[in-house]
Each structure stands twice: as C-alpha cells, then as structure tokens.
N, C-alpha and C positions, 0 to 999 in steps of 0.2 A: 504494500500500500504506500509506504515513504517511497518508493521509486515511482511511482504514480502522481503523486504529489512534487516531486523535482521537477518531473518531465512537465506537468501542467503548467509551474510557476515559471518555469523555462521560454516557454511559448509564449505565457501572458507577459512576465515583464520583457520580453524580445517586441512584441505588438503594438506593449503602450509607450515603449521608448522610442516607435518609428516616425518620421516623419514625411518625409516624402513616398512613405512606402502605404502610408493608411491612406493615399489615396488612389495606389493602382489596384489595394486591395479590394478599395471599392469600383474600382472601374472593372476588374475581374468578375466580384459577385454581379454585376452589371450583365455583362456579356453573362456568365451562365443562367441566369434568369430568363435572359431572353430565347436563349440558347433549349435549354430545359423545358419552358415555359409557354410561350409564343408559340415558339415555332412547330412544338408537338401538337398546340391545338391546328395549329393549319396545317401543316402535312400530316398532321396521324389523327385522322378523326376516330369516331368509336363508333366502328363499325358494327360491332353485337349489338349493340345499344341500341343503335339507330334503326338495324333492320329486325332483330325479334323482339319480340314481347317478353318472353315469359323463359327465366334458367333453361328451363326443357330444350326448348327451340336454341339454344345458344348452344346447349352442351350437344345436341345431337347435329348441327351446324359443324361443331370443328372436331366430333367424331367423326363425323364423316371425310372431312379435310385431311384427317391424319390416316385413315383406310385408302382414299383415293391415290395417294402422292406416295406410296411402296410403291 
C-alpha cells in the first residue's frame, strides 16, 4: 500500500508543479473527447438499437451474424 501511495504523490506533485505542460494536458483531454466522443456518435451509430425492439430480436440478429461468417 506505501508503494501505492509514493507512486500517486509522484504523479500529483509532478502535475501540480507543471506549467506549460497543464495546458497541453488539457489540449490532449481535448482531442480524446472529441476523439472518443463525437466522433463515435457519427461514424458508429447503434445499430441494434435502432433496428430491433426487443433483446430477442438483437441476440438472434448477431446469432445469426456469427453462424453466417464460418
């Protein structure tokens, strides 16, 4: 647990003594948000979702997807 505790206060005071660097860390969480976030809801819609109703119909959907593609 003390080596859990080094390693954490290691990080934090490395963080809070940066200066030029807390702000590409924010430009970084930046870009992965957008990255992550955005861009999944417009290229990767949810397609189960969208086309059946009801678990049933979803799990027998990609039962079958995984039968067909052997």
């Amino acid at each position: 647990m003390k080596l859990f505790k080094r390693i954490f206060y290691f990080y934090y005071d490395g963080f809070r003594a940066m200066t030029v660097g807390k702000r590409l860390w924010v430009i970084i969480f930046i870009k992965l948000i957008i990255l992550f976030v955005f861009l999944r809801l417009i290229f990767f819609p949810d397609f189960l979702n969208s086309t059946f109703k009801t678990d049933k119909e979803r799990g027998d959907y990609v039962r079958d997807q995984l039968i067909k593609r052997k």
